[in-house]
N, C-alpha and C positions, 0 to 999 in steps of 0.2 A: 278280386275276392267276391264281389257281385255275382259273377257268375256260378261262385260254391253257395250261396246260396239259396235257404228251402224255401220253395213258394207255399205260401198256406193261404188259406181263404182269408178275404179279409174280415177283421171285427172276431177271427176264431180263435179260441186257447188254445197254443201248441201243447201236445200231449208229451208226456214224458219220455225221453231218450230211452232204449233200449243198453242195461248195464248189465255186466259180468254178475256171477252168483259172488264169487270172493273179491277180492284189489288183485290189481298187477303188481308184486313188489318194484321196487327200486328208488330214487334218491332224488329230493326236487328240492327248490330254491325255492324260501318264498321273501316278498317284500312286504316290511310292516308299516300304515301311512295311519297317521294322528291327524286329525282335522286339515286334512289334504297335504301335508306333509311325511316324505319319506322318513320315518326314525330310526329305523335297522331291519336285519334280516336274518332269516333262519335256516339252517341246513339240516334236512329232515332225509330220514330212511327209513323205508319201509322194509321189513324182510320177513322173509319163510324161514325159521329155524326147527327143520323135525316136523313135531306140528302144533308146534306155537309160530305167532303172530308178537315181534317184537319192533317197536318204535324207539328211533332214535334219533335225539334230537340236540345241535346246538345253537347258540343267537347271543347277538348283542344290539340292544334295542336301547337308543338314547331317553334321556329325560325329554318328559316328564315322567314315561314310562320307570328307564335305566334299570335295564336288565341287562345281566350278564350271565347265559344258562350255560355254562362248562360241562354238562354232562345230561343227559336227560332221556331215562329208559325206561319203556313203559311194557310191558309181557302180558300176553293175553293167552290163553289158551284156542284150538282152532274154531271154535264156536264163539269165542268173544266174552267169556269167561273172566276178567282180570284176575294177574296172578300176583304180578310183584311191581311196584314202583320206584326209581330208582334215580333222583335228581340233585343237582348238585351246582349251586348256582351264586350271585352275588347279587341283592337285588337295594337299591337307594343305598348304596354303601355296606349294608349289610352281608356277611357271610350267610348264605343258609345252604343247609341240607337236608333232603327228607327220602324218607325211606319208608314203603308202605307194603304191608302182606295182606292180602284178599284173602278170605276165606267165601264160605257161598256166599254167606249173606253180613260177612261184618270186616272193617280195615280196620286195620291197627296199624297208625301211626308214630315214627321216631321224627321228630323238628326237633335239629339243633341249628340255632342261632346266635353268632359268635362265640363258641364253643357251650353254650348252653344247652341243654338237651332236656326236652319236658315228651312225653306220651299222650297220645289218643286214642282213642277205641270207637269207631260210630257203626250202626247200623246202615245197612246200604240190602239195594237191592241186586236180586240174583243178575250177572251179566250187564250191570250198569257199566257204563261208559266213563269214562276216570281222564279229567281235563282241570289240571290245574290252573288255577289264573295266568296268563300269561307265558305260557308253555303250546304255543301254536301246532305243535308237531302230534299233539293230542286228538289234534280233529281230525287224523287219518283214521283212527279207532270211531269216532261218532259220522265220518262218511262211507264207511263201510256198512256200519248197521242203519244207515237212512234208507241204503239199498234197496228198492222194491218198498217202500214203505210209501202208501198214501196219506192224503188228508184227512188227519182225526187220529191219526197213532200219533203214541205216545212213548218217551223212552225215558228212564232214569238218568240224571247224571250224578258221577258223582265229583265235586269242586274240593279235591285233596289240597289239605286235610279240613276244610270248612265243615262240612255238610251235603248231604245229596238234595237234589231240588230236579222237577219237573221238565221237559220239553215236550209240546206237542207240534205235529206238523199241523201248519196251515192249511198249505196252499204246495205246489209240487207243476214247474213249470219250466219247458225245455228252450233251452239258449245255444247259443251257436258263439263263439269265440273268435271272432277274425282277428288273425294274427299275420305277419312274415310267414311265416311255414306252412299254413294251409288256415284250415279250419279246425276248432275246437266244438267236440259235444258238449254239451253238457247238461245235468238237470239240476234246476235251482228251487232249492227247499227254503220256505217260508217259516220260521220255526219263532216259535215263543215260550222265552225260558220262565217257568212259573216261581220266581222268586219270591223270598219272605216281603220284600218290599216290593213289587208289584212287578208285573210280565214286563217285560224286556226283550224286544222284537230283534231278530237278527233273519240273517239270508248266508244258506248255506251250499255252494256246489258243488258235484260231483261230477269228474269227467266218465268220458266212457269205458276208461277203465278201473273205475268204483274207485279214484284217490280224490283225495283234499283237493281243492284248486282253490278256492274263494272263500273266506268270510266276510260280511258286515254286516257292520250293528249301528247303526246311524245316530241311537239314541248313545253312544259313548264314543259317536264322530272316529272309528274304528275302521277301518282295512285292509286283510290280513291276502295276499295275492300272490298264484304261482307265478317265476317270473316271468312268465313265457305270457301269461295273461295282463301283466301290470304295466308292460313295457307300452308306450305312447300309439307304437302302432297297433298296439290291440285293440278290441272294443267287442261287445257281446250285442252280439244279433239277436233276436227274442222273436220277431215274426217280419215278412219280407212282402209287401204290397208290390203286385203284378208289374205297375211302372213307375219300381223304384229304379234311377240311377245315382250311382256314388258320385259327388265331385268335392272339389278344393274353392276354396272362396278364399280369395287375398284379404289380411286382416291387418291390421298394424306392426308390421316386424314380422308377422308367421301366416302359416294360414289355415283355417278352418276347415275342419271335413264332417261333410255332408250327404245327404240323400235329399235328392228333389223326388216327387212322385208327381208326375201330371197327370192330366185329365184322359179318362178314358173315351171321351166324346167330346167333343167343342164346337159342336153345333157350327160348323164352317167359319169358327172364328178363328185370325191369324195370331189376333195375341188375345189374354187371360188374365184376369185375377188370379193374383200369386196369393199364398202363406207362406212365412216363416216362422216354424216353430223352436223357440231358443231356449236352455234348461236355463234354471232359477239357483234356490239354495243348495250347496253341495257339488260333488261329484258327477251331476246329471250327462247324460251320453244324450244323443240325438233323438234315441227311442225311448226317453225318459222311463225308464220301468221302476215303478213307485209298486210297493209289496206283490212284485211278478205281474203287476200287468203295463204293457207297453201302451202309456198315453199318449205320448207322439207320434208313433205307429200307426197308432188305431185312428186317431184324429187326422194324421196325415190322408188318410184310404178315404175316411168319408169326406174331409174336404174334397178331395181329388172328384171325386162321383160327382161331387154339385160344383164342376166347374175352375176350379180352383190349382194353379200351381203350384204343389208345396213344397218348402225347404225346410228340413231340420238339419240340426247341425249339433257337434258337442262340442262344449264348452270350452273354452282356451282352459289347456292342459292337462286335458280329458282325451280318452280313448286316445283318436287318432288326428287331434286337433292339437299345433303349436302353442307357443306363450305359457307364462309361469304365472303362478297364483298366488304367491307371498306377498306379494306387494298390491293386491289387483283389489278394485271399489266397487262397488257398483255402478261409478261412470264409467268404468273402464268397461265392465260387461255393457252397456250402455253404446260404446265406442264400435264393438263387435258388432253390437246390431243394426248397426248404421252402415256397418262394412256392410254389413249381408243385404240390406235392405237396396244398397248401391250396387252390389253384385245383379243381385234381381231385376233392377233396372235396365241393365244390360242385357237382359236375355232375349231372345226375339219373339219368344213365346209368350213375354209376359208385357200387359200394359203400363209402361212406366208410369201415366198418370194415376195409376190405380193403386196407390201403395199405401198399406196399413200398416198398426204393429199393434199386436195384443199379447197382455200379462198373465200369468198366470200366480196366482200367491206371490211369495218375494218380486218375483218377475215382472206384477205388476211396475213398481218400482224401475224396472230398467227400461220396458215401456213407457212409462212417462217421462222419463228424462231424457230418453231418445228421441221421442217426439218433441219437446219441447223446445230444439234447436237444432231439428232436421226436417226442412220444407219436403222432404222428396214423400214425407210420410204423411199421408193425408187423413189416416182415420184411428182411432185406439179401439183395442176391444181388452179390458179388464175384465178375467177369468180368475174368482175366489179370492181377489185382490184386497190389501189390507188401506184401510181409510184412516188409519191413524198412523202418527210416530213409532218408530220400531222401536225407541223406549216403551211405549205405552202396550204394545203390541205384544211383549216379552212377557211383562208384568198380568197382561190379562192370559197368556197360553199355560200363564206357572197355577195362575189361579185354579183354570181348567182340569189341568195334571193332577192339581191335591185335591179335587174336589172328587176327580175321578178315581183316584188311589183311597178316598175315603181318610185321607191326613188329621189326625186328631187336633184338636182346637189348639194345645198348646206347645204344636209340634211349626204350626203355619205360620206364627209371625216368626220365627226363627228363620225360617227358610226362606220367608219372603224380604227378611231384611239382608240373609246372606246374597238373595238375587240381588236386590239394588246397590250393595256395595259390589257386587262385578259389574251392574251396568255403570255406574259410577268410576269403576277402575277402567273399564273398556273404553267410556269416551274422555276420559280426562289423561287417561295414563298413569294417574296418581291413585298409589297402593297395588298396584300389580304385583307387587313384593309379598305383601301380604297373603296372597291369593293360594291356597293348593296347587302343588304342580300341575296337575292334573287339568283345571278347569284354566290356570292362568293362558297353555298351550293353546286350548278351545277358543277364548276371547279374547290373546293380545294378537290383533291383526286387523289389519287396516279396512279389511272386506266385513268383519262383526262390525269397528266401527261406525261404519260406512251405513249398515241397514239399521243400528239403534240410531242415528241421526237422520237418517232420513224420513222428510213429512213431504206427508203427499199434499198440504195444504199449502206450502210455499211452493212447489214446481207445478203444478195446476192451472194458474194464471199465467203459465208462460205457454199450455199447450192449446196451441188455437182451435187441432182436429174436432171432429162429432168424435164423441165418446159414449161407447156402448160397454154399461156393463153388466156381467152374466155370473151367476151365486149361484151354490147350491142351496137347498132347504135345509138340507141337515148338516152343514159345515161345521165342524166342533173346532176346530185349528183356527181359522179366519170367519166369527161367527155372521152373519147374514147383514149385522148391522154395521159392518164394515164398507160393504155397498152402497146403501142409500148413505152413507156419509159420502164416499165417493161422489156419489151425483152433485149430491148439494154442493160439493165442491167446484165439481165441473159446471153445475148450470148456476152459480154466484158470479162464472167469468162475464166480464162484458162483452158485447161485439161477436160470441161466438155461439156454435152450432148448440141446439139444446143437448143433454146428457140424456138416454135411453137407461133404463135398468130391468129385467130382468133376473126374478128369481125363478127355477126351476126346482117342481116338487121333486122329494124324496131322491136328492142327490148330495152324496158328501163330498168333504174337500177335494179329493181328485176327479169329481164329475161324474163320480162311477153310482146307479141305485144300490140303495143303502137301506139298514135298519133305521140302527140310530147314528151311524155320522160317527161314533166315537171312533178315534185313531184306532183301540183294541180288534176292533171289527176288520182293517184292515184287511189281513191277512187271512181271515176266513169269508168274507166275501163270495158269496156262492155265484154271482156275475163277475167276473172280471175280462171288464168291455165298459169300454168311456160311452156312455149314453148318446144314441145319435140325437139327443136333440140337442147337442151342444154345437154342431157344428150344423147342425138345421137350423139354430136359434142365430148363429152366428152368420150365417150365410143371406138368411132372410133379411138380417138388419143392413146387411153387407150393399144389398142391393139397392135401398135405397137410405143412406145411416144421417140426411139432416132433416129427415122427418122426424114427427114427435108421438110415436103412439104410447097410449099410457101403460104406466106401469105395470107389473104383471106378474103373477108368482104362480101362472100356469104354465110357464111356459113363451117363449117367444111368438108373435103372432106378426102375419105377412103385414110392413106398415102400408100406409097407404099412399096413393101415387103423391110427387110435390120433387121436390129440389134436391137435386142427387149433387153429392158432393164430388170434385173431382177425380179423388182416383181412387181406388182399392187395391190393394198387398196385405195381408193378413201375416204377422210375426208374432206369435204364441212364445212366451214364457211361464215356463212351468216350474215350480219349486218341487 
């Protein structure tokens, strides 16, 4: 697969895929995953009739979802016009069916439910796009008209029979699909749905022949995939560093796949400071692409330039990497990176005494408790890494959210007491019952409870390495005072190397320059490019990390000469 691979410069945006004016009709599969689990699947058809444009669709999608679509037809005229809606379904037990007629600018809906039949009428806009909840085969009508669309357009939707509401594009960035059968185009749209209760960030793709392939929504832990993309050995390429090679890293019971990128120069040296860079919270692939920009990628390339042997890899049960995720903790991710970092050891290229591992957000977390009871790893480096309890961690990101959403006074302690009885249900198991189907799915599992128990202030003392760590200024997710907690942690141990901290200006949680850091910005982001001073800041410290230079929120600065710690390997996790 390596070799179908597009070379791009490194640290560059790949530009958007070249698409058809119209879709290629015909018939795809897709699979539906709830908070990393498979819950059902859709059988969708596109066709040309005359010249209309009709979708059609059927599925059965377990609880907590529990759908059952028996029929599902949506008619557009050849411009994208909608003409007639036509669905027929059973949804939580319930019979429904609905039936909708588009005029230019208004639908009138028929909802009957259990033989109940009530009307609607709403105003909608001319050639809006008509995506029921839950009716997946909808999004062949909204990636047709993404077609050729830049960042900063705007489309209508309309969520039959609710209401119409807002989409604008972000962000418009080109992936590549390695699969069994070749390679997939594709271009992946950044989109934010402007709802009554606040934007709601999704990712939407388009193959090269202008159909559906991908949805996700990360904030409703959502993934909607053709099957040809979802299946294990797939995984989406997003940009390809000059000396990347693909390999397999033995893990416990399966094994890992990865990309090492080495050094363009080595200064006549036989072996090298390695990186491994390992995904965090979620679904993360190797090239971590957090709102269409690939931070493993891009990090991998400028490590590589200063020296450095990188490995990323995706996550056990991701892309093209073995092991199952039902059961999985974050000792278990923990367990992987210990594989990788023992892999690394082995290489002839790289110095075995020289091995690190650095967190990225969540991932700080599996960095230190890898470290913590694996000698091979000699140094940590904590990137936007959370300094408190992931109870406490939960509790301050909801604060964030309402404060951000603008949440009325007497709307937040409701909300905030309904957070603490799921963190409450999550780590005790008591009242899971009581729970929404919905969110129970989200938070009964061993991997949520695993990161709301986890305190970096009890495994800290167990990690002997130098500990370097590097913030953004404007982190809004994990805010700045999560780090010098960290330190304090690390330099309170006895007997060991002092804690480094480094804050870097005007950089948000993913490391990328930022306005203001808020999550919203995300997606519109007019650099999408990990700051090279993250892996200059990293690198400098790398070189000599049981020195103590002082603190810094300009920036990492060269330390100065003294007592080099034994070995260096760099392992990056990223949330």
């Amino acid at each position: 697969m390596a070799a179908c691979a597009v070379a791009l410069a490194l640290g560059g945006v790949p530009q958007s895929a070249p698409q058809p004016a119209a879709p290629v009709p015909g018939e795809a599969t897709f699979s539906v995953f709830l908070a990393g689990k498979e819950v059902g699947r859709e059988q969708v058809n596109l066709a040309r009739v005359g010249t209309d444009w009709i979708i059609t669709a059927t599925s059965r999608i377990a609880p907590p979802v529990d759908v059952t679509v028996n029929r599902f037809e949506m008619k557009y005229t050849a411009d994208w016009q909608p003409l007639e809606l036509k669905a027929d379904a059973r949804m939580r037990g319930l019979s429904i069916t609905l039936a909708t007629s588009f005029g230019l600018t208004t639908a009138t809906n028929e909802i009957t439910q259990n033989a109940v039949t009530t009307a609607k009428t709403d105003q909608v806009s001319a050639r809006t796009v008509v995506i029921p909840n839950n009716f997946f085969g909808a999004y062949e009508a909204l990636a047709a008209r993404l077609i050729g669309l830049s960042p900063g357009a705007e489309l209508p939707v309309y969520v039959a029979p609710q209401g119409e509401v807002k989409i604008i594009v972000k962000g418009v960035t080109r992936g590549q699909f390695q699969t069994p059968a070749g390679v997939v185009e594709t271009n992946r749209y950044s989109l934010s749905y402007q709802n009554a209760g606040g934007e709601l960030a999704a990712e939407v793709s388009v193959d090269g022949k202008g159909r559906f392939a991908r949805l996700e929504i990360p904030g409703a832990t959502l993934l909607v995939s053709r099957q040809d993309l979802a299946s294990v050995a797939a995984r989406i390429q997003t940009v390809r560093n000059a000396t990347d090679i693909d390999v397999r890293v033995p893990a416990s019971g399966f094994t890992l796949a990865g990309t090492v990128t080495t050094p363009t120069a080595t200064a006549g040296r036989i072996r090298n400071p390695a990186v491994v860079l390992v995904g965090g919270t979620g679904a993360v692939e190797r090239d971590a692409v957090l709102s269409g920009i690939p931070l493993f990628a891009q990090l991998a390339g400028d490590l590589a330039e200063r020296g450095f042997v990188v490995l990323r890899y995706d996550k056990r049960g991701v892309g093209q990497s073995g092991g199952r995720t039902e059961t999985v903790t974050l000792r278990d991710y923990a367990d992987d990176l210990v594989a990788a970092v023992k892999w690394m050891e082995k290489r002839k290229d790289v110095d075995k005494r020289r091995i690190a591992v650095a967190g990225h957000s969540e991932g700080g977390a599996i960095a230190l408790l890898a470290a913590s009871r694996e000698k091979k790893i000699a140094t940590v480096v904590l990137m936007a890494a959370a300094g408190t309890r992931g109870v406490d961690l939960v509790l301050e990101q909801q604060q964030y959210s309402l404060d951000l959403l603008k949440t009325p006074a007497n709307e937040r302690s409701s909300k905030v007491e309904l957070q603490k009885k799921i963190i409450e249900a999550a780590t005790t198991g008591t009242g899971l019952a009581d729970l929404p189907p919905d969110i129970r799915a989200r938070v009964d599992s061993p991997w949520y409870r695993s990161v709301l128990l986890f305190d970096p202030a009890e495994t800290m003392p167990r990690v002997r390495q130098p500990v370097f760590v590097l913030h953004g200024e404007l982190d809004k997710q994990v805010p700045p005072h999560h780090a010098k907690r960290l330190v304090e942690l690390a330099n309170a141990r006895k007997k060991a190397a002092p804690a480094v901290l480094t804050v870097v200006p005007k950089l948000n949680h993913l490391l990328v320059p930022a306005v203001t850091g808020d999550t919203t910005e995300y997606a519109s982001l007019p650099e999408k490019r990990v700051s090279p001073e993250v892996a200059r800041t990293i690198a400098d410290w790398l070189a000599a990390p049981a020195t103590k230079p002082p603190v810094t929120t300009q920036g990492a600065k060269a330390p100065p000469s003294g007592r080099r710690a034994p070995g260096i390997v760099s392992a990056a996790v990223i949330d």
